[in-house]
Structure formats: structure tokens, C-alpha cells
C-alpha positions in Angstrom: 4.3 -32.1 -24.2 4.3 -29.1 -26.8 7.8 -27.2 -26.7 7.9 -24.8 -29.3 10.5 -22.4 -29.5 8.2 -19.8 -28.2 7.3 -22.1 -25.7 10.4 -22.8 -24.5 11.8 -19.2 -24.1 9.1 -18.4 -22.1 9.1 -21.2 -19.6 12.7 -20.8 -19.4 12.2 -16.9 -18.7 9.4 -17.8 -16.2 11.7 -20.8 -14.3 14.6 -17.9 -14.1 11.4 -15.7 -12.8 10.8 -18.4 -10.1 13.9 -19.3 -8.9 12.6 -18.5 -6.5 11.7 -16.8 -3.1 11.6 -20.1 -1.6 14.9 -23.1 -1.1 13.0 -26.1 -0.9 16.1 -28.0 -0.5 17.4 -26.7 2.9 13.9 -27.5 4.4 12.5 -30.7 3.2 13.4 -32.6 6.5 13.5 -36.6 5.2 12.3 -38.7 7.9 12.4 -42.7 7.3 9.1 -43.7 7.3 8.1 -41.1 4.2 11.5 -42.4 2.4 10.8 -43.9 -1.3 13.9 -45.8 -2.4 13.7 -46.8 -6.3 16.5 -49.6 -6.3 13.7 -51.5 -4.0 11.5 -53.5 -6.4 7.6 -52.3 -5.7 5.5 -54.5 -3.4 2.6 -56.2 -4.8 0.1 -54.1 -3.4 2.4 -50.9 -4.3 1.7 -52.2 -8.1 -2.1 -52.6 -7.3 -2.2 -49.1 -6.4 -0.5 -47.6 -9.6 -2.9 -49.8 -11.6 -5.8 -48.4 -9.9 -4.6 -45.2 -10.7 -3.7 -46.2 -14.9 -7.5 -46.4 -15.2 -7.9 -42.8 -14.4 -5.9 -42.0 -17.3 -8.1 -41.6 -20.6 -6.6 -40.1 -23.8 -7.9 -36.5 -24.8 -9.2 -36.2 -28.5 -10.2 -33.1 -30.5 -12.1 -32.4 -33.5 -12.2 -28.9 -35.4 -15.5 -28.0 -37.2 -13.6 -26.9 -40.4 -12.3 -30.4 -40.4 -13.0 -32.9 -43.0 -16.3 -34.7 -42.9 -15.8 -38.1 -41.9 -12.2 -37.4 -40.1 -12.2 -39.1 -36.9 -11.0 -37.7 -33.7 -7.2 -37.1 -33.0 -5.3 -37.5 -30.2 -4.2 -34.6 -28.2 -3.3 -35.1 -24.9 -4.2 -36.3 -21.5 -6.7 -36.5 -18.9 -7.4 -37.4 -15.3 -11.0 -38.6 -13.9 -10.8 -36.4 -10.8 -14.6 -36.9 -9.8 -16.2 -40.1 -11.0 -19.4 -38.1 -11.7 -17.7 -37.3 -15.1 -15.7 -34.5 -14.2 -12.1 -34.8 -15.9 -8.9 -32.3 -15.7 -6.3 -31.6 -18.2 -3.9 -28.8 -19.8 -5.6 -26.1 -21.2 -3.3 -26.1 -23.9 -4.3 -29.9 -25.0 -7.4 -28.7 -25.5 -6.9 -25.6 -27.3 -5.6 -25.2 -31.5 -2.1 -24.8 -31.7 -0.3 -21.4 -30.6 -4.0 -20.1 -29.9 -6.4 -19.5 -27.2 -8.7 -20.8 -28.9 -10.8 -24.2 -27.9 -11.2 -27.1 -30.5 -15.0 -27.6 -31.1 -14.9 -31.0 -30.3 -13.4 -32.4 -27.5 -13.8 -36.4 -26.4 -12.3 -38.6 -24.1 -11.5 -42.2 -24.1 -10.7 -44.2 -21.6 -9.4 -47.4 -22.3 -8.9 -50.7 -20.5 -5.0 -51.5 -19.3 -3.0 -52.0 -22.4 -5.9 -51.3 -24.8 -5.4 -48.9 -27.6 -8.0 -45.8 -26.7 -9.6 -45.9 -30.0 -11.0 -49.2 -29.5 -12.1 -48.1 -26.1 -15.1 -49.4 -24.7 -15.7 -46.3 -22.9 -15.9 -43.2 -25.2 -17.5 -39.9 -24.0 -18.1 -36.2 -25.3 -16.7 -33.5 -22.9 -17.4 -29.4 -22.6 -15.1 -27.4 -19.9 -15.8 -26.1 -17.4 -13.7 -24.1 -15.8 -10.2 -22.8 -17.2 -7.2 -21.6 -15.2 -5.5 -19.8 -18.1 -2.6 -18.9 -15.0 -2.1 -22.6 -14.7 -2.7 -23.8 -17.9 -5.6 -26.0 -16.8 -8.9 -27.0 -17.2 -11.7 -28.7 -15.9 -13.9 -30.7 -18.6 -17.4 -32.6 -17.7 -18.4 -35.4 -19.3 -21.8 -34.8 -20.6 -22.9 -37.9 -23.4 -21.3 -41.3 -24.4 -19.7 -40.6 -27.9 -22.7 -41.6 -29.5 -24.6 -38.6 -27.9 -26.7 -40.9 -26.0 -26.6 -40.1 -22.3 -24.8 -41.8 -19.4 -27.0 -44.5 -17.3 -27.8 -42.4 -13.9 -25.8 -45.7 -12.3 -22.6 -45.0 -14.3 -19.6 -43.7 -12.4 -16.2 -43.1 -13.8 -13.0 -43.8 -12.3 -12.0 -41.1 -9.9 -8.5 -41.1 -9.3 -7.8 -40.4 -5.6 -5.3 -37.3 -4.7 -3.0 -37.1 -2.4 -1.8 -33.8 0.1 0.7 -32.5 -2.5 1.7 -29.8 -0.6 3.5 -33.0 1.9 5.7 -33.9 -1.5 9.5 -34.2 -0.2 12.3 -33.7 -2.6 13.5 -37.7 -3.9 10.0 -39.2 -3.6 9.3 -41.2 -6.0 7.1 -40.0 -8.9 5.0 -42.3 -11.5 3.6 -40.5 -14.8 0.7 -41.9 -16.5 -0.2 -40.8 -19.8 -0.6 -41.0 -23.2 2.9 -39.8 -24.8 2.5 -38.9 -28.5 5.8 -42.0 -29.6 4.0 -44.7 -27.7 0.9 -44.9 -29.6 -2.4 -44.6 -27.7 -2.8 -47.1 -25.5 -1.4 -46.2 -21.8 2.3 -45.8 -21.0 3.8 -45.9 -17.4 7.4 -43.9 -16.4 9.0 -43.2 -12.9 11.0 -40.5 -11.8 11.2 -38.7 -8.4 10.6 -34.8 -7.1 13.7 -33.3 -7.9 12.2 -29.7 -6.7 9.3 -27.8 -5.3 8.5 -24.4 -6.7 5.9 -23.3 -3.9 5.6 -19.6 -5.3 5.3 -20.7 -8.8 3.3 -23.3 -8.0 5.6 -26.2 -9.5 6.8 -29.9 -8.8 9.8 -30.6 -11.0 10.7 -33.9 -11.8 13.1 -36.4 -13.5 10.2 -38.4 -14.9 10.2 -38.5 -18.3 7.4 -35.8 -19.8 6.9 -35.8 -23.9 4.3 -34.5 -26.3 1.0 -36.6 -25.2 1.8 -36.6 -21.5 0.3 -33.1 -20.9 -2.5 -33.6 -19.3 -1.9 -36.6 -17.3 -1.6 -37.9 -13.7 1.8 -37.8 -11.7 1.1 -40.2 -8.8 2.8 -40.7 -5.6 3.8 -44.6 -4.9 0.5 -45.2 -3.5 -1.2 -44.4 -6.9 -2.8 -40.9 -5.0 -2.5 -38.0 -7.6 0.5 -35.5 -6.6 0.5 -33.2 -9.9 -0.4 -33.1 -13.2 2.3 -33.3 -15.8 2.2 -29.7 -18.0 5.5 -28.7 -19.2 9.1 -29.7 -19.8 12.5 -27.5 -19.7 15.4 -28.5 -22.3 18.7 -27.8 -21.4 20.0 -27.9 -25.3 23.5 -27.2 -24.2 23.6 -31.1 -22.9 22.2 -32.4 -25.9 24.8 -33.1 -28.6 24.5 -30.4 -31.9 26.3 -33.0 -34.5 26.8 -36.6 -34.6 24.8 -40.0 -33.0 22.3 -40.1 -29.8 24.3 -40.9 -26.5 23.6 -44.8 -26.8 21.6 -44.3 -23.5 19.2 -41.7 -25.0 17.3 -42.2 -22.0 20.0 -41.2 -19.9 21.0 -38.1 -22.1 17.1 -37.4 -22.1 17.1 -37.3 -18.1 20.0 -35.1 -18.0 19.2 -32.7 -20.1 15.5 -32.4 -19.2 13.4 -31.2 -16.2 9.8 -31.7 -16.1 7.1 -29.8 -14.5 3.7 -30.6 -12.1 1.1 -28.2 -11.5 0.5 -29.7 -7.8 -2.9 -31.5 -7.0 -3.9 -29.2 -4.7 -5.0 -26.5 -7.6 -7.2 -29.0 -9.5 -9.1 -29.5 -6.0 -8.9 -25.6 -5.7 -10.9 -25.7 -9.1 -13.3 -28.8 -8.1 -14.1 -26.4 -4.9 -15.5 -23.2 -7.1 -17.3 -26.2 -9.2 -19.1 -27.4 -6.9 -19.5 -23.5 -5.2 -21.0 -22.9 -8.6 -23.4 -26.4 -9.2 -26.3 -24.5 -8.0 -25.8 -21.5 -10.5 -25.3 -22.1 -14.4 -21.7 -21.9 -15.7 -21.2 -20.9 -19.1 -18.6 -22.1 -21.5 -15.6 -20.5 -20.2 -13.5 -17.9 -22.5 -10.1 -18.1 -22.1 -9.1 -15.1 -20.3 -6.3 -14.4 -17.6 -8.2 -15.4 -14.5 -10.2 -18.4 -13.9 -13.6 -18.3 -15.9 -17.1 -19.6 -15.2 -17.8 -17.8 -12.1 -18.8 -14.1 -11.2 -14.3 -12.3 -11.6 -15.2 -10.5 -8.3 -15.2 -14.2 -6.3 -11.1 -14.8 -5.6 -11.6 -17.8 -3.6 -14.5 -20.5 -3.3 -14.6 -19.3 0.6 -15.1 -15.8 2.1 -12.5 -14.6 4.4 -12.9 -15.6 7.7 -13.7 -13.0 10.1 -11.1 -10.5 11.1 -8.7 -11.9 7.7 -8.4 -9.9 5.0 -7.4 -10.8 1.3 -4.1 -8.8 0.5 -4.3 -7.2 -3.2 -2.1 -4.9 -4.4 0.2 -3.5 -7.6 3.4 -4.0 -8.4 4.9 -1.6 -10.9 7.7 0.1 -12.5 9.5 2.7 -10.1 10.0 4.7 -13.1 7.4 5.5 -15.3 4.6 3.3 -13.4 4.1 0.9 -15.8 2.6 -2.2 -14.8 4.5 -5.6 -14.2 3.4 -8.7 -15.2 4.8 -12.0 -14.1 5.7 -10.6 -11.0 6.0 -13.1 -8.2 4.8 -11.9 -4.4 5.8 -13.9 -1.0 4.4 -12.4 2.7 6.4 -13.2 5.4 6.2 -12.6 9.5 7.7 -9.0 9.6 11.3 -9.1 10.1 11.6 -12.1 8.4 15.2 -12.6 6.8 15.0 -15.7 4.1 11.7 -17.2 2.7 10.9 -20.7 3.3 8.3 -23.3 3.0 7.3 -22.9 6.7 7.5 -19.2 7.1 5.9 -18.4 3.5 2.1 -16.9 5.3 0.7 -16.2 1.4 1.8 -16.1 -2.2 0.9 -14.9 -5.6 1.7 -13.3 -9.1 0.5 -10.0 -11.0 -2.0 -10.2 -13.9 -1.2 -8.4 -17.7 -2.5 -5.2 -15.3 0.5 -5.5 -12.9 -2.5 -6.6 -10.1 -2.1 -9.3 -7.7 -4.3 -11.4 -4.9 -2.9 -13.4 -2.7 -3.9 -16.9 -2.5 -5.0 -17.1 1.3 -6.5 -14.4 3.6 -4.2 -12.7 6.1 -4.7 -11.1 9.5 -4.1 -6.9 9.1 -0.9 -5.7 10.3 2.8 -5.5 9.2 4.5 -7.8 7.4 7.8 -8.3 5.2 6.7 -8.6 1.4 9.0 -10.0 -0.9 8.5 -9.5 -4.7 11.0 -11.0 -8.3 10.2 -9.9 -11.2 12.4 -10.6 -14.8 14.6 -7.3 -15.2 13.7 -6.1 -12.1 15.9 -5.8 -8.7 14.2 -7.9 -6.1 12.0 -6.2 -3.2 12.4 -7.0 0.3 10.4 -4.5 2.5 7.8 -4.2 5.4 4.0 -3.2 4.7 0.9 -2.4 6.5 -1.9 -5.4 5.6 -5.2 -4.1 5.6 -8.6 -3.4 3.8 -6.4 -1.2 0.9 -4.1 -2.2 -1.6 -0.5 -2.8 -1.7 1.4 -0.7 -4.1 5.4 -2.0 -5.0 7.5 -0.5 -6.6 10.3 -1.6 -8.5 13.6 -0.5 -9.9 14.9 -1.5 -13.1 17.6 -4.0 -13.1 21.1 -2.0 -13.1 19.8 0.7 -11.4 20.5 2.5 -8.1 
């Protein structure tokens, strides 16, 4: 991972942001045949299916065009094959320059054997994006050449890694990172954790497996090697980490502690691969890096239309004030009436823009509902609308006002 200071405020600002319309804990019924129990040692075929899954993993290399002739590629981050006709996700900020939005000029992927460093990887390609999700700091990236600029046999298929439903994640399943962690060199390294959390209006899987600089990027699989999330940021809890004197001799221990990690769930990278392959028959510029996705036509919200009689619920949530618009803002739609917000009653979710605007992330039949909207500095706001072909407009009071 990246944490700068910067970095770390902000994520820290957006998990207090989060906390969340939704507790995952009182409604994450266990039953015994989904159970994951780490003292157990892994079966055989449990192994087979986490190996499968390691050769997914390729390390993610840049290349500026100011840089040094000669200078080879460095490594960056992460990446996951996700369709084995070359298309490969990763963060969006592994691929872009430090504390920028802007994208490195050359970007390359390796993909090396089990326990092979990636530079002396057999398999070595050039990639260009395409498609970003600034909002969930990922991005889609096609491979279009070997790394000799010579292109792929019409016969060569890459690895896909298969995904798993990771909207079915239960708290205390187990979790396995694969990645390419800056302090473990470049060849592949292998952690487990479990799902300490589900952020469902944030779109978050927390984690206690252990996510460092070089991880970003990567694949979080479930115990069957299927991809559940893919590893993007980690929170810090300083006040657990000593200020003065020697590591905790367990540093490993201190480290799990202190730390929470986060997974942008699987089900948004196949959200991205559907407007792919809604946009294969149309050409799809290099993205810019803007607030919504990029590389198709801003007025398309979804790859689907809303079936008929469904409507897509857009609105504005603002400042009760002066007007101004909110950003960050997180919105929930429950049945009308509805008193807490939970996984099974949450109907549609979503979060305002720089502009204060948001779009929910499934159509809704018109009629009344209970919306439910957090926003940092902001007292919540719990009340019923009218769902239909307008927009929604909130308002909000300031924190510590009546």
C-alpha cells in the first residue's frame, strides 16, 4: 500500500463517514457448512485452489517518459487477470505518479511463474487502461503487446482468475491475499487473514490480512482460490503502535492489532468488465481521470437500462444553510417506515459527487420510501420521500445545530 499522511487522514475521515448506515455484525447469520476455521490445516485440494489463483497475480510496472534512457521498468503494484483475453484490474493509484492523477506513460505487467522473481518472467506484456473508477480507485488495464511490442499469438490466453459472489462474504471467513508487497521482493508472496467487516454502503471488505505497499492491486481470495476483493487501502491505528523504544517482539502481532485493511469487493470489477464489454463494439479512448467512471458516453449510469416500470433515483444532498453542495455524502433507501438499516432491507445505495449529486446503484420502483443520508460534519437524515422520474433533494443541518 501507499499511506501518506494525506492519505491516511482522509481514509480515516471517509471510515468515520462510513460507519455506517448498515451493522453487518448483527446480521451475518453463520451457518456450518459456510464456516472457515483457520486452526484447521488446508486440504490438499484447498492448496490447489489458492495456487490456481497465485498465477493470476502478475506484478504491475511503470515507466515515465522523462525517465532515464535505458532505466528499466519499476515495480509498482499489483494486478489481477480478470478475463484471460488480456484484460487485468488494479488500483488506480498503482498506476498513476505519486500524489497525482496523473497516469505513468508506461505501464507493463509481468506475470511470473510460482516463486519466480517477475523480472525474469517469461511472460512480460505492455498494458493501456481502459476504464477508470476514480470513486473506487480502480482500473481496468488491456493487455495489448508482449513487452517486446510484438503481438500476442491469437491462441494465447492469460490466466483468468475466477470470482466468487462477494456480496455472500460472512464476517470470520477466511481471507488469502496475493500480491506483490514492496519488503518481499518481486516474486509472489501469500498471507491469510479473515473478513473482519463488511462496509456495504461504502463498498468495503475489511480485513485482518496483512496489506503493505505492493499489495495494492492484488487479489483477496476466498478459501476456494475465487476472487472476493481486491486489496486497496490500509487504516493505522498509531495509538497501538509504540512512539519510543523496540518493535513488540511479535511485530506481526502488533501489526494485526493495529491495522485494518480494506477490499473493494469483486462484484465492482465485474460491474466494470460489464460496461467493457457494453462498449467492445464502440471505441474507448484512453480514460482521463475524472470523478466518474471514464470511457463511455457520462450520461450511461449502469451497463443496463432500467427495467420497465423502475426508475434510477438521483438526487442532491446539500447544506440546509446556504445550499452548498456535499460531497462524500453517503445515501441508503429503505422500505418506508423502515427503523434501522441492514444488509437485507438496504433496496439501493450511493454517494454524492464534488457537485453534491448522487445515483443510486440499482433502479427502484416509484413510490415512497425512507432515505437515509451521513455525511462528515453533518447530522444524519432519516426521512420519507417520493421516488420517481425527478430528483431527490436533502437537506442537511450542520453538526451542532437545531
Amino acid at each position: 500500500m501507499i499511506p501518506t499522511g494525506q492519505s491516511i487522514i482522509a481514509a480515516t475521515l471517509s471510515w468515520m463517514v462510513l460507519l455506517s448506515l448498515v451493522s453487518s455484525a448483527k446480521n451475518q447469520g453463520r451457518g456450518s457448512d459456510g464456516q472457515n476455521d483457520r486452526a484447521n490445516p488446508a486440504a490438499p485440494e484447498t492448496n490447489a485452489a489458492i495456487l490456481k489463483a497465485v498465477g493470476s497475480v502478475g506484478l504491475i510496472l511503470v515507466r515515465n517518459s522523462g525517465d532515464p534512457a535505458g532505466l528499466p521498468p519499476r515495480p509498482r503494484g499489483s494486478g489481477v487477470v480478470v478475463r484471460k483475453d488480456g484484460i487485468v484490474v488494479t488500483n488506480l493509484h498503482v498506476i498513476s505518479t505519486d500524489n497525482s492523477s496523473t497516469l505513468y506513460a508506461e505501464l507493463f505487467f509481468s506475470l511470473p511463474d510460482n516463486g519466480m522473481e517477475a523480472q525474469l518472467a517469461l511472460r512480460r506484456y505492455r498494458l493501456k487502461p481502459v476504464l477508470i473508477k476514480r470513486e473506487y480507485d480502480l482500473a481496468l488495464l488491456r493487455v495489448i503487446s508482449g513487452i517486446d511490442d510484438q503481438p500476442l499469438a491469437p491462441s494465447e490466453a492469460l490466466p483468468a482468475i475466477e470470482f466468487a459472489d462477494s456480496r455472500a462474504v460472512q464476517l470470520l471467513d477466511k481471507v488469502i491475499v496475493i500480491g506483490f508487497p514492496q519488503g518481499g521482493g518481486t516474486s509472489v508472496t501469500v498471507n491469510e487473514g479473515i473478513v473482519e467487516g463488511k462496509d456495504i454502503v461504502g463498498n468495503w471488505i475489511k480485513t485482518s490480512a496483512r496489506l503493505i505497499h505492493g499489495n495494492s492491486g492484488g487479489a483477496a481470495v476466498d478459501s476456494k482460490g475465487r476472487l472476493i476483493g481486491i486489496p486497496t487501502k490500509v487504516i493505522i491505528d498509531k495509538s497501538l503502535i509504540p512512539k519510543s523504544g523496540p518493535l513488540p517482539g511479535d511485530s506481526a502481532a502488533a501489526y494485526q492489532a493495529a491495522a485494518v485493511g480494506f477490499l473493494r469487493p469483486a462484484q465492482l470489477v465485474q460491474s466494470l468488465l460489464a460496461r467493457v464489454e457494453t462498449a467492445a463494439t464502440s471505441s474507448v479512448a484512453r480514460p482521463k481521470i475524472a470523478g466518474r467512471t471514464e470511457g463511455l458516453p457520462q450520461h450511461q449510469p449502469s451497463p443496463q437500462t432500467p427495467a420497465s416500470g423502475t426508475v434510477i433515483v438521483r438526487g442532491l444532498v446539500r447544506a440546509a444553510d446556504d445550499h452548498h453542495p456535499i460531497a462524500g455524502a453517503r445515501v441508503g433507501l429503505v422500505p418506508l417506515g423502515t427503523a434501522e438499516v441492514t444488509s437485507a432491507n438496504l433496496l439501493a445505495w450511493g454517494g454524492t459527487n464534488a457537485d453534491g449529486n448522487f445515483e443510486l446503484n440499482k433502479p427502484t420502483v416509484p413510490g415512497r420510501y425512507t432515505m437515509k443520508v451521513r455525511a462528515l460534519g453533518y447530522q444524519d437524515f432519516v426521512g420519507d420521500v417520493n421516488i420517481d422520474q425527478g430528483a431527490v433533494v436533502i437537506d442537511l443541518q450542520r453538526a451542532g445545530r437545531q
